[in-house]
C-alpha positions in Angstrom: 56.4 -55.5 82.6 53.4 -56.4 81.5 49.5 -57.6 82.4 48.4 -60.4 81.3 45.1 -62.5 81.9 44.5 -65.8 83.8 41.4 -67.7 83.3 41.6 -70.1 86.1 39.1 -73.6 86.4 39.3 -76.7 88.5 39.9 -80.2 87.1 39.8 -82.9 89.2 42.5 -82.4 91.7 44.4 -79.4 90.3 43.4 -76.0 89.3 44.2 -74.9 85.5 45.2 -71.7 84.5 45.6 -70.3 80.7 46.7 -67.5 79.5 44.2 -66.3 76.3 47.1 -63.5 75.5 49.7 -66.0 74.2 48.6 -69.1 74.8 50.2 -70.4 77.5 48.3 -73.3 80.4 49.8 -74.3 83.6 48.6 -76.1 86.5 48.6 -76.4 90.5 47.4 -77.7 93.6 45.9 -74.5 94.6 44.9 -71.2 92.6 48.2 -69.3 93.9 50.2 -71.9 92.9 48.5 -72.4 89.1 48.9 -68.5 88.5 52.2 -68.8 89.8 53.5 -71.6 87.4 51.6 -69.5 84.6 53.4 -66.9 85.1 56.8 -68.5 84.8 55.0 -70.4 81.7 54.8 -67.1 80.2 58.0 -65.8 81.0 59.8 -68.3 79.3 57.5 -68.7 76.3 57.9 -65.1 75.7 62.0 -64.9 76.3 61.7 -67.7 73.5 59.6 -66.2 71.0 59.5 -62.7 69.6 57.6 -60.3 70.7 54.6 -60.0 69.2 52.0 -57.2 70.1 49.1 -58.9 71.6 45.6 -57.4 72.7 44.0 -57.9 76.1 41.4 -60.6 76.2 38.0 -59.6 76.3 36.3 -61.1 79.1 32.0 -62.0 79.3 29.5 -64.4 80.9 26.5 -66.1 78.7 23.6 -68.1 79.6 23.0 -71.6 78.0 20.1 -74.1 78.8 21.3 -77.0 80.2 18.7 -80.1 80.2 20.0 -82.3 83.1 
């Protein structure tokens, strides 16, 4: 078993969850349910595909100006 990253954000209705380690995106109605169909997303991307060693995503905030 391994750890993986979700980076979760709203859109419209839904909640959207990728996966920076391999790629992977899923959706859901709540948060639970969007890591939870990410995590099957995953799953089968990675019984389809080799292996491949992958690195832990790096994870920082930033400050922009944003002229309203």
């Amino acid at each position: 078993m391994s750890t993986f990253t979700a980076l979760i954000h709203r859109e419209d209705d839904l909640y959207v969850a990728e996966c920076p380690e391999v790629g992977t995106v899923s959706q859901g109605v709540t948060i639970e349910s969007a890591v939870r169909n990410l995590r099957e997303a995953t799953e089968l991307y990675l019984e389809e595909t080799s292996i491949i060693p992958y690195e832990r995503a790096f994870i920082t905030t930033f400050e922009a100006v944003c002229n309203a």
